[in-house]
C-alpha beads as a LAMMPS data file, in Angstrom:
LAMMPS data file: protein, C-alpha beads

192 atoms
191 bonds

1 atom types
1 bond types

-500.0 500.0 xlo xhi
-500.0 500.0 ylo yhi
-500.0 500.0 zlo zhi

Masses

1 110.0

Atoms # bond

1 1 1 9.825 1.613 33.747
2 1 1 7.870 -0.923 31.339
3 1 1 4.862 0.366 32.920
4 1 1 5.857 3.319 32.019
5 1 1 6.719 2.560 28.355
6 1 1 3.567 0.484 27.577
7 1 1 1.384 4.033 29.060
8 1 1 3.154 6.363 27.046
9 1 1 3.058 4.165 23.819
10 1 1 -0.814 3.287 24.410
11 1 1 -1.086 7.093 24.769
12 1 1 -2.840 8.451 21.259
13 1 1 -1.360 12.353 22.091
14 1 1 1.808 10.807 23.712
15 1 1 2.232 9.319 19.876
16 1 1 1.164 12.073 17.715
17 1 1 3.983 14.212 19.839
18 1 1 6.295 11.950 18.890
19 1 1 5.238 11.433 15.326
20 1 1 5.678 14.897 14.778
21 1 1 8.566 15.735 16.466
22 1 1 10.199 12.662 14.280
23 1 1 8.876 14.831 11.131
24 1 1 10.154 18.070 11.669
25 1 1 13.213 16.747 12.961
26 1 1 13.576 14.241 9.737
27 1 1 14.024 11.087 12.022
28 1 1 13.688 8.262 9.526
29 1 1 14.029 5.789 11.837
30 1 1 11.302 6.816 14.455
31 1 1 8.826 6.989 11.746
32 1 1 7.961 3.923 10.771
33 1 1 7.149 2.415 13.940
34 1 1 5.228 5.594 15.714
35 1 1 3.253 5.711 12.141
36 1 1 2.421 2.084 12.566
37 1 1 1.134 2.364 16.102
38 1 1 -0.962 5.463 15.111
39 1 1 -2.844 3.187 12.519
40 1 1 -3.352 0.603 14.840
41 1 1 -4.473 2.587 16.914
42 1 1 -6.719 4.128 14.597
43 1 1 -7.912 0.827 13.625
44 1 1 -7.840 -1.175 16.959
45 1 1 -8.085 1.169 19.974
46 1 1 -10.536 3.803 18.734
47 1 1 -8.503 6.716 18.635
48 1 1 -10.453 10.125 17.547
49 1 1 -7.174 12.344 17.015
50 1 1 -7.069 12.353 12.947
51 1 1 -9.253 12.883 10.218
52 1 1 -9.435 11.077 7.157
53 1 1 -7.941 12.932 4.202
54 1 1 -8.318 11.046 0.839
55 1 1 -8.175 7.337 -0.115
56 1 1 -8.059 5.489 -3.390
57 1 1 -6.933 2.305 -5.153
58 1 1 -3.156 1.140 -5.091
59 1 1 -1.114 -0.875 -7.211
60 1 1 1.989 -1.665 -5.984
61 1 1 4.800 -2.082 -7.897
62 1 1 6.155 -5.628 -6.750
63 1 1 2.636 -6.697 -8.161
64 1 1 3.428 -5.643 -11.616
65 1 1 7.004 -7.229 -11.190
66 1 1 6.824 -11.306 -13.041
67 1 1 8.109 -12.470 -9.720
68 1 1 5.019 -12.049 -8.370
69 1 1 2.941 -14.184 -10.834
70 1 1 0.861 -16.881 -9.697
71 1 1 -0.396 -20.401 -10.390
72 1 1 -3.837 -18.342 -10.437
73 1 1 -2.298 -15.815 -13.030
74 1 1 -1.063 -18.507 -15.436
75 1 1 -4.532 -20.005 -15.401
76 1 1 -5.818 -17.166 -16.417
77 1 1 -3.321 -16.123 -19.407
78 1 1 -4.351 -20.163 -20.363
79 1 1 -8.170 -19.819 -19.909
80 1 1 -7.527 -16.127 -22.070
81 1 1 -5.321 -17.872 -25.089
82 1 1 -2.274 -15.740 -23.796
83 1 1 -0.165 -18.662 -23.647
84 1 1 -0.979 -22.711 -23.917
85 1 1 -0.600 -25.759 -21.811
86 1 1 2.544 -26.394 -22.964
87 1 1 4.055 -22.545 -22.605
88 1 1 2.341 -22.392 -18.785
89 1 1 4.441 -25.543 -18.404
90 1 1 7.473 -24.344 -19.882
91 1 1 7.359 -20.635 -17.745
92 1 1 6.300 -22.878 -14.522
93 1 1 10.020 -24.891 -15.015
94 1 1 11.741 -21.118 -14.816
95 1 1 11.415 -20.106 -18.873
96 1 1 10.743 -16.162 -18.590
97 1 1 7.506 -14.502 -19.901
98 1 1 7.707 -13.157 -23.492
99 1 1 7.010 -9.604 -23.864
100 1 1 3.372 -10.120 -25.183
101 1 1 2.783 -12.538 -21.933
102 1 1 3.664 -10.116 -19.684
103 1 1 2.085 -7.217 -21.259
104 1 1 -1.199 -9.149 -21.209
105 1 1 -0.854 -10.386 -17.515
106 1 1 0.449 -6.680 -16.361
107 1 1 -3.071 -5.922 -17.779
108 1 1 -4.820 -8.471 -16.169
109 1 1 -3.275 -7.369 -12.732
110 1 1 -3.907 -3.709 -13.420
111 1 1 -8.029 -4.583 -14.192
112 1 1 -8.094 -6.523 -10.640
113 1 1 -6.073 -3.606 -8.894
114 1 1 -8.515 -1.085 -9.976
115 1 1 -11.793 -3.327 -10.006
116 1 1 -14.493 -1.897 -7.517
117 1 1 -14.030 -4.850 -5.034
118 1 1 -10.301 -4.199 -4.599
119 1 1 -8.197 -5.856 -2.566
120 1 1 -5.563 -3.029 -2.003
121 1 1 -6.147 0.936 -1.550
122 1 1 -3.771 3.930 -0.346
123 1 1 -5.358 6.926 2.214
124 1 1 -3.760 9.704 3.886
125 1 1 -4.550 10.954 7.432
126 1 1 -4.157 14.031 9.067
127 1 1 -3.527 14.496 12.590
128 1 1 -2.093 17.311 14.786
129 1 1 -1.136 19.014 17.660
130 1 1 -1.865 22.539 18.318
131 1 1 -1.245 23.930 14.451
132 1 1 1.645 21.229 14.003
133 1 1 0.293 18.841 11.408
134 1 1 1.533 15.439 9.592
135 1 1 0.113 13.879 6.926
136 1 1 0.511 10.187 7.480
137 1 1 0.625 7.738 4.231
138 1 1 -0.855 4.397 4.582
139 1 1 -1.824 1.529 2.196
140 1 1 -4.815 -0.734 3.124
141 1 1 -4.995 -4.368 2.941
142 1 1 -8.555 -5.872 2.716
143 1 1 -7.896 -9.086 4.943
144 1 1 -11.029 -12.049 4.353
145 1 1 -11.560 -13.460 7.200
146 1 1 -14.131 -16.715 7.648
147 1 1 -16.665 -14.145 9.410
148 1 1 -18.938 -12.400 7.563
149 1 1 -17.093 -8.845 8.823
150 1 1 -14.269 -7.706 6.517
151 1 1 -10.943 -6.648 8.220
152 1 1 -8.497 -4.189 7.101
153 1 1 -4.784 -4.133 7.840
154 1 1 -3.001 -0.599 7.750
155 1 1 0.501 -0.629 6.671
156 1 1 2.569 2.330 7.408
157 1 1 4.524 4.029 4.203
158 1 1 5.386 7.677 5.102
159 1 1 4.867 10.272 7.362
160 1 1 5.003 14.514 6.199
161 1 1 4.148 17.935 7.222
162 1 1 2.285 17.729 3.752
163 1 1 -0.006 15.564 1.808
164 1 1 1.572 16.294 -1.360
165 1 1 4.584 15.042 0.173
166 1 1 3.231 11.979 1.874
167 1 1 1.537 11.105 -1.819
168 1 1 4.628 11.194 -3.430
169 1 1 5.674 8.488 -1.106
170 1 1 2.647 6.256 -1.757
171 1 1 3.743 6.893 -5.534
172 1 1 7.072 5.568 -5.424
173 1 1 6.033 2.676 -4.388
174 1 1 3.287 2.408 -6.619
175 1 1 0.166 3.677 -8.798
176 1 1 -2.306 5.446 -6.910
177 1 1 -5.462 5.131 -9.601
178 1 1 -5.957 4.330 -13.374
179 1 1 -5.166 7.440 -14.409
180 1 1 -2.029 7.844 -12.363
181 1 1 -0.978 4.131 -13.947
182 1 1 -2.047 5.333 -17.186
183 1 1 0.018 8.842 -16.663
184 1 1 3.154 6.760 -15.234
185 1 1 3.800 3.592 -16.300
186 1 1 5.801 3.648 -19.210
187 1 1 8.113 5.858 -17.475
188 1 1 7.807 3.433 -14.566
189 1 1 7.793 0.196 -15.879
190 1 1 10.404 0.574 -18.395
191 1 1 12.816 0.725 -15.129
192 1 1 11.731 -3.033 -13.951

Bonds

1 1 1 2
2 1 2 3
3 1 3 4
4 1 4 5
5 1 5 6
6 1 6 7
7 1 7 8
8 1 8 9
9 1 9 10
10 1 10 11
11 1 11 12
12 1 12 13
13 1 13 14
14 1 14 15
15 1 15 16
16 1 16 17
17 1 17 18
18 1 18 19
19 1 19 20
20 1 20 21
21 1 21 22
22 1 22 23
23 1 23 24
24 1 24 25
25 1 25 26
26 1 26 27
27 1 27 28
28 1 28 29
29 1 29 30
30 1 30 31
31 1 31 32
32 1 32 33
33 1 33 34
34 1 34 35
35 1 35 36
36 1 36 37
37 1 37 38
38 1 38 39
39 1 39 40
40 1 40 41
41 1 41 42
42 1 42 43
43 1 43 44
44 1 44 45
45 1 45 46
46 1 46 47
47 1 47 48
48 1 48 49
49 1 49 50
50 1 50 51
51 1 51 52
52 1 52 53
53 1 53 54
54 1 54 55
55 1 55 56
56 1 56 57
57 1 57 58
58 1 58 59
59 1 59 60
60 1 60 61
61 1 61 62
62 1 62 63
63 1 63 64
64 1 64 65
65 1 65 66
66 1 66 67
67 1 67 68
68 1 68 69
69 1 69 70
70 1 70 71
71 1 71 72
72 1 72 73
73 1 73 74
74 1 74 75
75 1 75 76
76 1 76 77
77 1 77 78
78 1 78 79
79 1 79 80
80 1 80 81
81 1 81 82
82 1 82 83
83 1 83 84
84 1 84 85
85 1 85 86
86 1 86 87
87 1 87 88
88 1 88 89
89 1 89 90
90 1 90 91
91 1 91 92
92 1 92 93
93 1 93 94
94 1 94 95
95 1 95 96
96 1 96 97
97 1 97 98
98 1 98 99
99 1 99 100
100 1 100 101
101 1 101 102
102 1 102 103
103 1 103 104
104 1 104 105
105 1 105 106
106 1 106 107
107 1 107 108
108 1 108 109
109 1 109 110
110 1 110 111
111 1 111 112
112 1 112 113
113 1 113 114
114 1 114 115
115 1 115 116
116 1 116 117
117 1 117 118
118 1 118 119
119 1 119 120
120 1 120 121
121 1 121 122
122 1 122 123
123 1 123 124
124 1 124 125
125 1 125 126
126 1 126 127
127 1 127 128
128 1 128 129
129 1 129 130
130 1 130 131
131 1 131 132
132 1 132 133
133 1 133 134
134 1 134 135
135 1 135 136
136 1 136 137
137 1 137 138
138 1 138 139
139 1 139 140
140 1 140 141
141 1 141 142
142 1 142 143
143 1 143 144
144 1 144 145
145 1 145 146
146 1 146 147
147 1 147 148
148 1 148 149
149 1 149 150
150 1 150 151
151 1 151 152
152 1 152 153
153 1 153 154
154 1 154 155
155 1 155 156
156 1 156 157
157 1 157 158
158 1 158 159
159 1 159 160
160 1 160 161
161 1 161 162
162 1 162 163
163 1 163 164
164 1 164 165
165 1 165 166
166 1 166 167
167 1 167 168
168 1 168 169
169 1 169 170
170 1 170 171
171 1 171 172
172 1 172 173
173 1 173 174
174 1 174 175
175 1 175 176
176 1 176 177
177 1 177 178
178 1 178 179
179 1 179 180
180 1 180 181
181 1 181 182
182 1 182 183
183 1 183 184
184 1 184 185
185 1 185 186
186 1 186 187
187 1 187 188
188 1 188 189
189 1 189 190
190 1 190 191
191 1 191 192
């Protein structure tokens, strides 16, 4: 039966089947993990049965969240004149950013997000079977490796019968572009 299992789940059209089945039939659960094995084995096993749709940059919106700032970060805000020696001490002890900190390091982390080297993007791929389609919502973690090859991780998010719907997902968990941070985060942000 393992045998079985391990066929089946290496199987690219044995996967898509499922995939969509879990779609149309809403199964949240199922999802995630055939999603996850379709981009790996998009990524790792050279399977043909998709096409790319669109791709972009991606914020996501744990980065923007003060929990997330760095040693790196406060360096920065000090090397900028955002804050002194003695503040980066103070906010390294626990003290909480002031609202002109963190609106200057939000904008710091927005300019790296959206550089041209970035080190986080969203796509959406397409795959079907017979005219059954899903559009399958990914974000894309640029992984630096000491060889001179760069790696990518995929990282499931959602899986639709439409790519409207599956970049609505990517969007609730974060900015998809400048212009969609630009169009959004007030609104956004003023919830965190």
């Amino acid at each position: 039966m393992a045998d079985d299992v391990r066929r089946t789940w290496n199987n690219e059209q044995w996967v898509i089947a499922r995939l969509i089945e879990a779609v149309e039939a809403g199964l949240t659960d199922a999802k995630p993990a055939l999603g996850q094995r379709l981009l790996e084995g998009i990524w790792n096993d050279g399977w043909t049965a998709w096409k790319w749709v669109e791709e972009g940059p991606y914020l996501p919106l744990q980065r923007l969240d003060p929990v997330s700032l760095s040693e790196d970060d406060l360096a920065w805000l000090r090397d900028k004149g955002a804050i002194s020696a003695e503040r980066k001490a103070e906010i390294c002890k626990g003290a909480r950013l002031k609202r002109s900190e963190l609106e200057r390091w939000r904008e710091m982390v927005v300019d790296q997000a959206f550089e041209p080297e970035l080190p986080a993007s969203w796509a959406i791929f397409q795959t079907r079977r017979g005219l059954r389609t899903v559009c399958v919502a990914a974000t894309l973690t640029q992984l630096y490796v000491e060889s001179p090859d760069e790696q990518i991780a995929p990282t499931f998010v959602a899986a639709y019968e439409t790519f409207t719907e599956a970049l609505n997902a990517l969007k609730s968990n974060g900015f998809v572009g400048r212009r969609d941070y630009m169009l959004r985060s007030a609104e956004v942000l003023k919830r965190r």
